[in-house]
TIVEXMAR-778852 format. One record per residue (C-alpha): residue number from 1; residue in one letter; chain; z, x, y. Coordinates in Angstrom, 3 decimals. Example, Ala and Ser with C-alpha at 12.3 -4.5 7.8 and 13.67 -1.06 7.14 Angstrom:
residues 2
@num 1 residuo A cadena A w 7.800 u 12.300 v -4.500
@num 2 residuo S cadena A w 7.140 u 13.670 v -1.060
end
This chain:
residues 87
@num 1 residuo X cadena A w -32.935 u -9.963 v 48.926
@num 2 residuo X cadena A w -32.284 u -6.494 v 48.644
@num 3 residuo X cadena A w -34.181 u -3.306 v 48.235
@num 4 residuo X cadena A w -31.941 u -0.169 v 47.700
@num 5 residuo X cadena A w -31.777 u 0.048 v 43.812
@num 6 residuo X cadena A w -28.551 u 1.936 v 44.059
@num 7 residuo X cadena A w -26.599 u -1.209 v 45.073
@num 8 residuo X cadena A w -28.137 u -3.167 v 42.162
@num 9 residuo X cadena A w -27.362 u -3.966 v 38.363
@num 10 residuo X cadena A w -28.594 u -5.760 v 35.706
@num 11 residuo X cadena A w -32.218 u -6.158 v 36.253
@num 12 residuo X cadena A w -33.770 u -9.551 v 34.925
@num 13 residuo X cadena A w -37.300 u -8.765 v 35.598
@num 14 residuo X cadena A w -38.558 u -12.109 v 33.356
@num 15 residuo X cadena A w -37.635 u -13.924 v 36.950
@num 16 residuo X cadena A w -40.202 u -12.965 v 39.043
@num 17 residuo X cadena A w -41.686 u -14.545 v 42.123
@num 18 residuo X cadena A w -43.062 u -14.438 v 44.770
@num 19 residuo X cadena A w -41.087 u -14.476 v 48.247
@num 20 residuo X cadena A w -42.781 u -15.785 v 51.314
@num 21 residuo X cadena A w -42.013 u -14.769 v 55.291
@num 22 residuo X cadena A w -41.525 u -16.092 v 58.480
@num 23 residuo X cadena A w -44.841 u -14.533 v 59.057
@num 24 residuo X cadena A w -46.182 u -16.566 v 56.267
@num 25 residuo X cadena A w -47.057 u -13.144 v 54.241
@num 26 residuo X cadena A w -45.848 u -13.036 v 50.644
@num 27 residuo X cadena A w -43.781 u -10.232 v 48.922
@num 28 residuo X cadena A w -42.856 u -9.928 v 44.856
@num 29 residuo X cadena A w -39.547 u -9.883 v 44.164
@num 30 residuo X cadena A w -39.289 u -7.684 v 40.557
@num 31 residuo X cadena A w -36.522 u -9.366 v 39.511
@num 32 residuo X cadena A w -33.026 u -10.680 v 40.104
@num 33 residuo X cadena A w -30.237 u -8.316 v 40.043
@num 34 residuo X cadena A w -26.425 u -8.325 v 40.925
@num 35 residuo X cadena A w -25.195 u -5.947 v 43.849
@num 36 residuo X cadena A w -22.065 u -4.063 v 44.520
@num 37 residuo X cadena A w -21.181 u -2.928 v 47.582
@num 38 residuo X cadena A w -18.812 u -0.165 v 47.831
@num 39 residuo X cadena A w -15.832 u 0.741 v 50.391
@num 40 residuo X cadena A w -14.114 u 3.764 v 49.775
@num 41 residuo X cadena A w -15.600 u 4.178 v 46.174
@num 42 residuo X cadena A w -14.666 u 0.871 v 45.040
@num 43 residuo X cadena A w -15.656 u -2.070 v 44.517
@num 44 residuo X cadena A w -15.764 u -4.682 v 47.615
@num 45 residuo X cadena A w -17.990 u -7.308 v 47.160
@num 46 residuo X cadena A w -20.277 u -8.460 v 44.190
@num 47 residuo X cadena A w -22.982 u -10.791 v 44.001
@num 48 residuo X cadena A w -25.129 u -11.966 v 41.170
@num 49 residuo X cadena A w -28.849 u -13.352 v 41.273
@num 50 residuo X cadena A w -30.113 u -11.041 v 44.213
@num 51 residuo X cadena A w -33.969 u -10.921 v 44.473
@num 52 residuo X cadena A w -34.703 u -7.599 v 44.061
@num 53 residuo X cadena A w -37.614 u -6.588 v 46.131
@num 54 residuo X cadena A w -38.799 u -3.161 v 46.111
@num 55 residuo X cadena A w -40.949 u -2.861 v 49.101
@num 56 residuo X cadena A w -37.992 u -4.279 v 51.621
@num 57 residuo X cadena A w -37.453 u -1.362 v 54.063
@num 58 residuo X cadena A w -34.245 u -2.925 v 54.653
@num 59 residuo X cadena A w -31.630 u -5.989 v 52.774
@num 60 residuo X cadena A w -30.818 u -9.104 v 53.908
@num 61 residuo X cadena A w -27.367 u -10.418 v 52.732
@num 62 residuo X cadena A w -26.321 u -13.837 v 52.983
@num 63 residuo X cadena A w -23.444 u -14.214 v 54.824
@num 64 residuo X cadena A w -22.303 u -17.263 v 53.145
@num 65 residuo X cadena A w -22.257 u -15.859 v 49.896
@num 66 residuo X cadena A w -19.728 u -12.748 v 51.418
@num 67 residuo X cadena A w -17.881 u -15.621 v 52.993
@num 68 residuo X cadena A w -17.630 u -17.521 v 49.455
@num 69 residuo X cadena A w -16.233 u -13.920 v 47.674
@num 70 residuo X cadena A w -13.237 u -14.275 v 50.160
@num 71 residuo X cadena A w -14.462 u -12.065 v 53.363
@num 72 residuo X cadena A w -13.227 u -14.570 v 55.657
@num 73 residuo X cadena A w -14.356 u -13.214 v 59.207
@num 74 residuo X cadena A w -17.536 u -11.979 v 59.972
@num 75 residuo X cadena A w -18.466 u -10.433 v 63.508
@num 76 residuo X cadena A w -22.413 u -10.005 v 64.396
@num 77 residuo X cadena A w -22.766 u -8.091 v 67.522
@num 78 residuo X cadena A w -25.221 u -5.594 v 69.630
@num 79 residuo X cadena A w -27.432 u -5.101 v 65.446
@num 80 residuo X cadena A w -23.879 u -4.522 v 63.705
@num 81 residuo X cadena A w -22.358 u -6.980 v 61.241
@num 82 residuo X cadena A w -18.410 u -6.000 v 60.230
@num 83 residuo X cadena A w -16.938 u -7.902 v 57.490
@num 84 residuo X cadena A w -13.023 u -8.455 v 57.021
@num 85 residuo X cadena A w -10.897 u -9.892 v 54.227
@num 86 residuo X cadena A w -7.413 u -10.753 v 54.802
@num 87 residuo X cadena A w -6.110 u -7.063 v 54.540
end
């Protein structure tokens, strides 16, 4: 899910929903999108069918998903998440 519409593309807002929490609150996703994520000014990664939800304050990525577009080690530590391909 992701709520920065400068990463997104492609807005399909005929999928809807509704997202629920851990807290068991519920959210409304405005659409699917695909994201881009930039390094350097191009292109890195790029996902399609992201939930876009505007009122996020901040995304949550799935890690497998960077995993399956060929990032192949990903280090979590002290709130930080770094991302390497084979370069």
């Amino acid at each position: 899910m992701i709520g920065h519409k400068n990463w997104v593309s492609n807005l399909d807002t005929s999928k809807k929903s509704m997202v629920r929490l851990v807290d068991d609150n519920t959210i409304e996703a405005a659409g699917i999108r695909d994201i881009k994520i930039k390094k350097d000014g191009r292109i890195v990664i790029f996902i399609e069918s992201v939930l876009h939800v505007s009122s996020m304050k901040c995304n949550q990525l799935s890690v497998g998903q960077i995993v399956e577009k060929g990032f192949f080690f990903v280090c979590m530590k002290n709130d930080l998440l770094k991302v390497y391909d084979l370069k």
